[in-house]
Biotite code that builds the C-alpha atoms (Angstrom):
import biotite.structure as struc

atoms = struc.array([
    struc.Atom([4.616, -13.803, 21.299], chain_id="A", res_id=1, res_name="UNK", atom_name="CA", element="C"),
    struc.Atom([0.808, -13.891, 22.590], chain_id="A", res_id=2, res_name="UNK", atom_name="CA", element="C"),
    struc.Atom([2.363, -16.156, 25.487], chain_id="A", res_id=3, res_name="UNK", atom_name="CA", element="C"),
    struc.Atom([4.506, -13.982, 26.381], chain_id="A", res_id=4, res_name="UNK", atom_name="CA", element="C"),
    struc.Atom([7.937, -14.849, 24.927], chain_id="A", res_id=5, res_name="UNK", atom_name="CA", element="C"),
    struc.Atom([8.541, -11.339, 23.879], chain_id="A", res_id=6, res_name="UNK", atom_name="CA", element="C"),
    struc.Atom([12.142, -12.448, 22.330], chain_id="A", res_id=7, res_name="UNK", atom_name="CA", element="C"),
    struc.Atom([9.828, -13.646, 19.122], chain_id="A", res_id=8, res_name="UNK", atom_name="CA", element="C"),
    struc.Atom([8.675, -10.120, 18.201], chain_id="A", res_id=9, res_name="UNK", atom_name="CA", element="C"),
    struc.Atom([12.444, -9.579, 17.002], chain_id="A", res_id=10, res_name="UNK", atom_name="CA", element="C"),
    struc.Atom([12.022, -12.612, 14.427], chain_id="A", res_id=11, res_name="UNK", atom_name="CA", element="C"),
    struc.Atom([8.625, -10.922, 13.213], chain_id="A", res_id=12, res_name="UNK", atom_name="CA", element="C"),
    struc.Atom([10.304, -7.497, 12.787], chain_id="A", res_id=13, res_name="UNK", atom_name="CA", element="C"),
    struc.Atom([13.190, -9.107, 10.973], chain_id="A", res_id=14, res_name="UNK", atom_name="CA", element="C"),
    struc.Atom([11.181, -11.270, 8.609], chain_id="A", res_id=15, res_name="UNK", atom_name="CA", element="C"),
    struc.Atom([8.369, -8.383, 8.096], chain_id="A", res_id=16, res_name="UNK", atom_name="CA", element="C"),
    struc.Atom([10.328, -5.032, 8.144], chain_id="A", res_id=17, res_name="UNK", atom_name="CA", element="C"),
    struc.Atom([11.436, -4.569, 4.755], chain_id="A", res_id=18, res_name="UNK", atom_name="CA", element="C"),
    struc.Atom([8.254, -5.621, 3.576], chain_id="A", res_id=19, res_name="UNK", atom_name="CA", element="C"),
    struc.Atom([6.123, -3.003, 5.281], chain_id="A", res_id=20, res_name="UNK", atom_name="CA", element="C"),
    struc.Atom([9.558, -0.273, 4.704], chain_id="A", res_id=21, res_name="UNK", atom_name="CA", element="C"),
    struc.Atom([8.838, -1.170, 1.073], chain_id="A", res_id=22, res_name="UNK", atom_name="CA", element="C"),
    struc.Atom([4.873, -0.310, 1.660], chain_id="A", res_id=23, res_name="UNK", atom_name="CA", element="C"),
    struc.Atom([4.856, 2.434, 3.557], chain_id="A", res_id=24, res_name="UNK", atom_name="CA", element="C"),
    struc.Atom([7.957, 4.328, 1.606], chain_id="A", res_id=25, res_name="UNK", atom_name="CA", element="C"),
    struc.Atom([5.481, 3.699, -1.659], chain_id="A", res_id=26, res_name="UNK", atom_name="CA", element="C"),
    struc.Atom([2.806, 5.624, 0.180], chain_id="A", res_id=27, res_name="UNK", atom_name="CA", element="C"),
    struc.Atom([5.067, 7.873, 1.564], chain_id="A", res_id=28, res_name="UNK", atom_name="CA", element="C"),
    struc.Atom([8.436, 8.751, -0.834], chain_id="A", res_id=29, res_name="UNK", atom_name="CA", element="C"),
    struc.Atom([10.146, 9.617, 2.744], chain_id="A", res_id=30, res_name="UNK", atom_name="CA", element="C"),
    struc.Atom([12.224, 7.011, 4.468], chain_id="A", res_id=31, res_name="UNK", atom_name="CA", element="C"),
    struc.Atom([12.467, 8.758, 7.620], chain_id="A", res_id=32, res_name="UNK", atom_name="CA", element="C"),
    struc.Atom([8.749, 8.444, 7.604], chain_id="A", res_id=33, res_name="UNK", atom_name="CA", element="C"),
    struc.Atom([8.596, 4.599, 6.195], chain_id="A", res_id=34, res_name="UNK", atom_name="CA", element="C"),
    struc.Atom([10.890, 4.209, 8.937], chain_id="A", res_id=35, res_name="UNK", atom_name="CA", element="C"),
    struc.Atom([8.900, 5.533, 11.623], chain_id="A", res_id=36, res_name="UNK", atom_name="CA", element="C"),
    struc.Atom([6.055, 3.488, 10.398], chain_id="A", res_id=37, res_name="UNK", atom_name="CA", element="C"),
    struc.Atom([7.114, 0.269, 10.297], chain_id="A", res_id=38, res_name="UNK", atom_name="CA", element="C"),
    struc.Atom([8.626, 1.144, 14.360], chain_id="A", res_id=39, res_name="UNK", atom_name="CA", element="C"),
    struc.Atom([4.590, 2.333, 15.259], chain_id="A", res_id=40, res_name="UNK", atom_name="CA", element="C"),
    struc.Atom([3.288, -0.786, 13.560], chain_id="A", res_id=41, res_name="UNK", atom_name="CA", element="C"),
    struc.Atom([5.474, -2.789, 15.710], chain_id="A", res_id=42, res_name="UNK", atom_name="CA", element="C"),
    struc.Atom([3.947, -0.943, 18.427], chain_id="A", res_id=43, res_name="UNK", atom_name="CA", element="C"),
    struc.Atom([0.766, -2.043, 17.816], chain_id="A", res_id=44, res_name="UNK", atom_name="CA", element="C"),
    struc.Atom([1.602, -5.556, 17.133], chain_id="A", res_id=45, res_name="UNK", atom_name="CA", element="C"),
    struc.Atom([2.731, -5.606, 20.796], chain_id="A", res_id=46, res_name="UNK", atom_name="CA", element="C"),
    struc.Atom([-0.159, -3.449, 22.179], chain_id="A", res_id=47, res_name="UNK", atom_name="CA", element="C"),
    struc.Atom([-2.750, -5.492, 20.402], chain_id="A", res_id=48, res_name="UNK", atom_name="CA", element="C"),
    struc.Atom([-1.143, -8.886, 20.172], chain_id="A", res_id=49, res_name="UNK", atom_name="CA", element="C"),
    struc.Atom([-4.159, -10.538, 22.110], chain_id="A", res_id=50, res_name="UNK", atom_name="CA", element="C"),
    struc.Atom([-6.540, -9.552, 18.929], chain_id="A", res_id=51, res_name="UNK", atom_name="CA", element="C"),
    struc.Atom([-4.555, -11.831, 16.515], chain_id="A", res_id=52, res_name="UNK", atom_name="CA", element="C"),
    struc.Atom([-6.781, -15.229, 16.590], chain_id="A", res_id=53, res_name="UNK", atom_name="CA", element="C"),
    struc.Atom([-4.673, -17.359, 14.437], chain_id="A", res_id=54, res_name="UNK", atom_name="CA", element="C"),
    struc.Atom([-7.358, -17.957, 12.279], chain_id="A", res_id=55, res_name="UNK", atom_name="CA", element="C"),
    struc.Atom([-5.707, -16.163, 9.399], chain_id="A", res_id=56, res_name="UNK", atom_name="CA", element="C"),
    struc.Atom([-2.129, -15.463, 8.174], chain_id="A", res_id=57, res_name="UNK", atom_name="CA", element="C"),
    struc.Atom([-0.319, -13.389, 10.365], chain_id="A", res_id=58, res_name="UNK", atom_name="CA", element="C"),
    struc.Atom([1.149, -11.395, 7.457], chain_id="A", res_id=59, res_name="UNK", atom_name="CA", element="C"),
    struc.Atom([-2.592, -10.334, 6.906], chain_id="A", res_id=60, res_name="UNK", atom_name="CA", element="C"),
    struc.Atom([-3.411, -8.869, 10.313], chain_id="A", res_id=61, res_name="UNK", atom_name="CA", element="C"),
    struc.Atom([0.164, -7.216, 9.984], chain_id="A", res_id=62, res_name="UNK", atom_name="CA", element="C"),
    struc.Atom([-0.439, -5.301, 6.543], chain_id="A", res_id=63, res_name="UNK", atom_name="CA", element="C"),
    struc.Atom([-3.836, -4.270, 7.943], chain_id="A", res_id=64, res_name="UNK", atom_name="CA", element="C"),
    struc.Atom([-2.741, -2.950, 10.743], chain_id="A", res_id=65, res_name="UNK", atom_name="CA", element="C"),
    struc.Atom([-0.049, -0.985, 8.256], chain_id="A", res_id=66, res_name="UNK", atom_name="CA", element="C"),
    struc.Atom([-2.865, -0.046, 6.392], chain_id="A", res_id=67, res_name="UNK", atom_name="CA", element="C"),
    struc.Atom([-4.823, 1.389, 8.954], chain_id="A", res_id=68, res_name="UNK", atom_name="CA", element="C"),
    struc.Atom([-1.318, 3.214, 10.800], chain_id="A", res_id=69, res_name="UNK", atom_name="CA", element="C"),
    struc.Atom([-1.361, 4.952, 6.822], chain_id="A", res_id=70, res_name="UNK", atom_name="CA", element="C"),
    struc.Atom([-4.477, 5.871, 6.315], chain_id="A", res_id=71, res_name="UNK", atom_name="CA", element="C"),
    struc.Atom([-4.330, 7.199, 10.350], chain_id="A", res_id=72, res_name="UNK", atom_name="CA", element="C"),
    struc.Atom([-0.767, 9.162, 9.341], chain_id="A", res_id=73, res_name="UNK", atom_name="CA", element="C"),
    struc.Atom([-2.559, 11.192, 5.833], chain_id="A", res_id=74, res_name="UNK", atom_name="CA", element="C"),
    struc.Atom([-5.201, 11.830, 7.796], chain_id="A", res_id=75, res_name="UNK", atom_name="CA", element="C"),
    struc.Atom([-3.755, 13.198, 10.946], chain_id="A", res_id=76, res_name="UNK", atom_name="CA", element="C"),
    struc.Atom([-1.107, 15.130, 8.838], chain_id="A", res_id=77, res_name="UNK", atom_name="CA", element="C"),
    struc.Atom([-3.278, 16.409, 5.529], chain_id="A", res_id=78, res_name="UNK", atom_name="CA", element="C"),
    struc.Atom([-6.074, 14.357, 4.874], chain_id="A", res_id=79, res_name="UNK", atom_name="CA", element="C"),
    struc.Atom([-5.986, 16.440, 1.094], chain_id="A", res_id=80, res_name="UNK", atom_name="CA", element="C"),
    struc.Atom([-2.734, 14.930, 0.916], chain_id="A", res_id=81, res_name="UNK", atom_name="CA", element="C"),
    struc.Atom([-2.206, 12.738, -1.940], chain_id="A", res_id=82, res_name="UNK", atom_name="CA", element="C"),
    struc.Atom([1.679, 11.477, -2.486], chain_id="A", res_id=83, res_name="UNK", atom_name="CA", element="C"),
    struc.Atom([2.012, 7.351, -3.329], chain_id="A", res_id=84, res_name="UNK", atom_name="CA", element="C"),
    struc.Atom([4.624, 6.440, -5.552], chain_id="A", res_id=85, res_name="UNK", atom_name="CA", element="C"),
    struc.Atom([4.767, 3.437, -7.967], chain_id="A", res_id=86, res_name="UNK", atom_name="CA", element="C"),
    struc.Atom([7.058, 1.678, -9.830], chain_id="A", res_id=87, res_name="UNK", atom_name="CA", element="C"),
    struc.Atom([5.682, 1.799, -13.301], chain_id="A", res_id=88, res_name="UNK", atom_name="CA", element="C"),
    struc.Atom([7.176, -1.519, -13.982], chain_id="A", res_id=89, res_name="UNK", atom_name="CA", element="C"),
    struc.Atom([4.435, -2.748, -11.928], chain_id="A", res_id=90, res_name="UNK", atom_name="CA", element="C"),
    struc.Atom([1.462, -0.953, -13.689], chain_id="A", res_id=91, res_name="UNK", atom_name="CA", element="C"),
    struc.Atom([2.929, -1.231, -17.012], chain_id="A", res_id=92, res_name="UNK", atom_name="CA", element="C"),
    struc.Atom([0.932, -4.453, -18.272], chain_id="A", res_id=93, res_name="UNK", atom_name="CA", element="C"),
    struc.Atom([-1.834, -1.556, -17.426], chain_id="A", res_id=94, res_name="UNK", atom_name="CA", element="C"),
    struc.Atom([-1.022, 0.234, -19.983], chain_id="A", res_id=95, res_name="UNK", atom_name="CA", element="C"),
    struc.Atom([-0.654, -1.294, -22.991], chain_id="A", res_id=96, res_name="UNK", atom_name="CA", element="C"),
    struc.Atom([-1.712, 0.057, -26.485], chain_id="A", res_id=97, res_name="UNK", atom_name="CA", element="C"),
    struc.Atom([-1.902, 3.638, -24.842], chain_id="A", res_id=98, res_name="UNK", atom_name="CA", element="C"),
    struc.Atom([0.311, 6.684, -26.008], chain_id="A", res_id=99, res_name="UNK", atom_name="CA", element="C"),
    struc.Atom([2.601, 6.112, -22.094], chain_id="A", res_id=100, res_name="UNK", atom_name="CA", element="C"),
    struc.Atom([4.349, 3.611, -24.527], chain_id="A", res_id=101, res_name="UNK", atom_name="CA", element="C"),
    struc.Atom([5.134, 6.805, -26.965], chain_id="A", res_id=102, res_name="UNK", atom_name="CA", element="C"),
    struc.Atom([7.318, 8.283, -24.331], chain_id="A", res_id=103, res_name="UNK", atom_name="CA", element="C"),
    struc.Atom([10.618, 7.898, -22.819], chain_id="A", res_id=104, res_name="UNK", atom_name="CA", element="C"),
    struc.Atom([11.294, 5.953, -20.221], chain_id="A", res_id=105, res_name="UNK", atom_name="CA", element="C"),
    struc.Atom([11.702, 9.042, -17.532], chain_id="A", res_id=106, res_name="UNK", atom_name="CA", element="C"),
    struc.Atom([8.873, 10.507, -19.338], chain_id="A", res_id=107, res_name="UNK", atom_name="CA", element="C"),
    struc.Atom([6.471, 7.412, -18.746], chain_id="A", res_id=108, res_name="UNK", atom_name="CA", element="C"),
    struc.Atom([7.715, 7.241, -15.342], chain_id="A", res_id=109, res_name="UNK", atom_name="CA", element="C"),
    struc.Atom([7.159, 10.900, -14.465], chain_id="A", res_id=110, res_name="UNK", atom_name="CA", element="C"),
    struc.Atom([3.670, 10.761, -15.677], chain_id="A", res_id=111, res_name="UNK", atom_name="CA", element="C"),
    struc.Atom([2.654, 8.114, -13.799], chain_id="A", res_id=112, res_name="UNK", atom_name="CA", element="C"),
    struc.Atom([3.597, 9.649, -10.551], chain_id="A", res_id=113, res_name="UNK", atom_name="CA", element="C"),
    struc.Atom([2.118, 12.073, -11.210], chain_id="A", res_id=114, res_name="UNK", atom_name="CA", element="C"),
    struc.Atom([-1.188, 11.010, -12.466], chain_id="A", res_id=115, res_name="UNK", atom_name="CA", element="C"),
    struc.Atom([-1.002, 8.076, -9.146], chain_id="A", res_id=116, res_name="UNK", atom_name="CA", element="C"),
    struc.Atom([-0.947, 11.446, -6.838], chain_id="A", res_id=117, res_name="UNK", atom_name="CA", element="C"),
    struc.Atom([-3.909, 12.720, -7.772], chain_id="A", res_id=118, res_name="UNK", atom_name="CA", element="C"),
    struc.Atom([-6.080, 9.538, -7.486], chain_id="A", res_id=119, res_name="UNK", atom_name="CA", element="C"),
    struc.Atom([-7.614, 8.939, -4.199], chain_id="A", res_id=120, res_name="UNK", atom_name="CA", element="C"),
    struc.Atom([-5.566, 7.545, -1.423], chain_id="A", res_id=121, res_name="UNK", atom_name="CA", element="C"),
    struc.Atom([-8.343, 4.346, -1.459], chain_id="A", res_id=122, res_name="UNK", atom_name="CA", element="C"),
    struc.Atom([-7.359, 3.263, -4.990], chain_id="A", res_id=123, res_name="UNK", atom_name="CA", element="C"),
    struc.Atom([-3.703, 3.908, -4.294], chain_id="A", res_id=124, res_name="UNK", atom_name="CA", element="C"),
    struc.Atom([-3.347, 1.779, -1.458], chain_id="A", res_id=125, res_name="UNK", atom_name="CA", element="C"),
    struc.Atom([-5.458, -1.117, -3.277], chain_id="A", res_id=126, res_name="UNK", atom_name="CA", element="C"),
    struc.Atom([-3.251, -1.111, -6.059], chain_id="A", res_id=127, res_name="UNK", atom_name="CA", element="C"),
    struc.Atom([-0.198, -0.893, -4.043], chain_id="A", res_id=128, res_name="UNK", atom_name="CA", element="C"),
    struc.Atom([-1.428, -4.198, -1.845], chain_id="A", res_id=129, res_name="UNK", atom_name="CA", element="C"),
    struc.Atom([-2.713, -6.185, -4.902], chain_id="A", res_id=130, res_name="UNK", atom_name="CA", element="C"),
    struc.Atom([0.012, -5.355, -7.373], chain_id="A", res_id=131, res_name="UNK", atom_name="CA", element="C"),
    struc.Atom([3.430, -4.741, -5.424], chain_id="A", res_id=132, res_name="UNK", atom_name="CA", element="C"),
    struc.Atom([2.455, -7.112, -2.109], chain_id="A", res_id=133, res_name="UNK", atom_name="CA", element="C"),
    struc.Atom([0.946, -9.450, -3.807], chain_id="A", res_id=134, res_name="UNK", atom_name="CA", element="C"),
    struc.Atom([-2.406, -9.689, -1.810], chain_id="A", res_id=135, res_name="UNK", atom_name="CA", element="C"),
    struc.Atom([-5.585, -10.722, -3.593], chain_id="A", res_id=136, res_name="UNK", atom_name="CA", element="C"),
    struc.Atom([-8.492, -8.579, -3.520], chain_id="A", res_id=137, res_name="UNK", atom_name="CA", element="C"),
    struc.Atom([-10.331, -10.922, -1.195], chain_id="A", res_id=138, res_name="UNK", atom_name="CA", element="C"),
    struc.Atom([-7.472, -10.249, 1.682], chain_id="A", res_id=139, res_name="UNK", atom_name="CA", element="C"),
    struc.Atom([-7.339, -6.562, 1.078], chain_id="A", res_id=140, res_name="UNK", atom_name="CA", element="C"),
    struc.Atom([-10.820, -6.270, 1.261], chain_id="A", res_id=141, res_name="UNK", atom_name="CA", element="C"),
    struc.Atom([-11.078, -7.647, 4.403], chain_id="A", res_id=142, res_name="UNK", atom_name="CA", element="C"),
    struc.Atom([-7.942, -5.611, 5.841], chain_id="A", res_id=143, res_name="UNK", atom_name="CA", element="C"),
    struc.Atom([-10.079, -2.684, 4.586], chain_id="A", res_id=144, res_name="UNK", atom_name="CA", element="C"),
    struc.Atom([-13.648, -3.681, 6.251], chain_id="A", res_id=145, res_name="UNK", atom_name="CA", element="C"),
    struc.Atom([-15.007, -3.534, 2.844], chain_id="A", res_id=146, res_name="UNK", atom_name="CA", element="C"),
    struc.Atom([-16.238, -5.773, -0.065], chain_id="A", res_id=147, res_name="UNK", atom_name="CA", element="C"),
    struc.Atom([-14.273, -8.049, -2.484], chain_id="A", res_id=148, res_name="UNK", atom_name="CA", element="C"),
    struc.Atom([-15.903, -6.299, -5.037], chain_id="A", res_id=149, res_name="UNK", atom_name="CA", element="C"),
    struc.Atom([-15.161, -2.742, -3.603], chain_id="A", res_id=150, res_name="UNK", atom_name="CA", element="C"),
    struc.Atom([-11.660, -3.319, -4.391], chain_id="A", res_id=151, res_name="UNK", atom_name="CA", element="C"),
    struc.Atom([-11.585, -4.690, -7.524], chain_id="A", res_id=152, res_name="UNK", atom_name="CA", element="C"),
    struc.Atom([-13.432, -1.712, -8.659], chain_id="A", res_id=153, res_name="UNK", atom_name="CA", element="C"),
    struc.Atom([-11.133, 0.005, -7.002], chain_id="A", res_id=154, res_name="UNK", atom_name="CA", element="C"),
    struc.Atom([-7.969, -1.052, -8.703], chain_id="A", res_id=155, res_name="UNK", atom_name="CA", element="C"),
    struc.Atom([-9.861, -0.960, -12.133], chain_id="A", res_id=156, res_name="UNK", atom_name="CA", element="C"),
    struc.Atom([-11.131, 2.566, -11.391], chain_id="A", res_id=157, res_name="UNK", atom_name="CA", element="C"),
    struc.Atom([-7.805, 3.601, -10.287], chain_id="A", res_id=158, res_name="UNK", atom_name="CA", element="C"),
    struc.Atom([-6.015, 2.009, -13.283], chain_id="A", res_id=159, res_name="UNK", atom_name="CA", element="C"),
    struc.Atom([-8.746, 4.027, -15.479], chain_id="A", res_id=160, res_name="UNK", atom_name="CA", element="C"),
    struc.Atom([-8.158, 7.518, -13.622], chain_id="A", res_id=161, res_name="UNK", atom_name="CA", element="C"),
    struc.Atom([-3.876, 6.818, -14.026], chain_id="A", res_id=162, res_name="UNK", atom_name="CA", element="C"),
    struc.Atom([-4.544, 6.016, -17.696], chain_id="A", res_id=163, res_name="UNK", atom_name="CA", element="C"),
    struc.Atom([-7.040, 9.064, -18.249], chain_id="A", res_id=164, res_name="UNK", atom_name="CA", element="C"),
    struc.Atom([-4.583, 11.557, -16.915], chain_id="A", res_id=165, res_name="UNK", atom_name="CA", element="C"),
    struc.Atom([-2.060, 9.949, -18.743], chain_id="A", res_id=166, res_name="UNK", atom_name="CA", element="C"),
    struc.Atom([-3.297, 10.268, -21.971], chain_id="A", res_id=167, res_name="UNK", atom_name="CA", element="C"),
    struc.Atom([-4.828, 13.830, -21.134], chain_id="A", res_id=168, res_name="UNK", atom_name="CA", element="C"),
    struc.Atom([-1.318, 15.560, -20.793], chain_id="A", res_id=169, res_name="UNK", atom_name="CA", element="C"),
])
């Protein structure tokens, strides 16, 4: 695609779409929005196409630039605005030993949303990357300009906050 052959940037969208649909609708809970998101990432690929080096994965520079479209879209609409939205299954191993496992299954999964709105939208986006795309802290840490060990407080912090409120109410 950087030389041109603009018929490629349909075989990225296909392979990467429901993978950054899948992010962005955890950040978001709207698929309209997710929807939108993944077409203005797209957007940028194009526009900045010439700023991909090679010298990493592609699917790096791709979720970064997805990070950054997020973090621009909760800012520009309500930067108070605090509305990610987790599986449980995927924090669950989280959790263990704490009074979540007391509750039903809706229950559990209620509170966590819950409690995963009201942590910051820093932590949230860590532990979506590292725990439901699979990206080790070293990679999100340098999609977010920060240190390794920035995120993995991060995630631990934000794991701590989701567990506090959890146990609180």
């Amino acid at each position: 695609m950087q030389a041109g052959q603009s018929h490629q940037l349909g075989q990225l969208y296909e392979r990467h779409k429901k993978g950054l649909f899948a992010y962005f609708f955890r950040c978001s809970r709207d698929r309209s929005q997710s929807e939108d998101l993944v077409q203005e990432v797209f957007i940028k690929v194009i526009k900045y196409k010439q700023q991909f080096k090679g010298t990493g994965a592609f699917n790096y520079w791709l979720y970064k630039i997805a990070r950054h479209t997020w973090l621009d879209t909760i800012n520009k609409n309500d930067p108070m605005r605090r509305s990610v939205e987790i599986d449980n299954e995927k924090l669950e191993g989280s959790f263990t030993g704490h009074s979540v496992y007391m509750m039903t299954q809706d229950d559990k999964k209620e509170k966590l949303k819950k409690a995963l709105e009201m942590i910051s939208p820093e932590k949230k986006d860590a532990i979506i990357l590292s725990r439901y795309h699979g990206f080790d802290y070293k990679t999100i840490a340098e999609m977010s300009d920060c240190t390794e060990n920035a995120i993995k407080s991060r995630v631990m912090r934000g794991i701590l906050e989701i567990k506090n409120l959890v146990n609180s109410n």
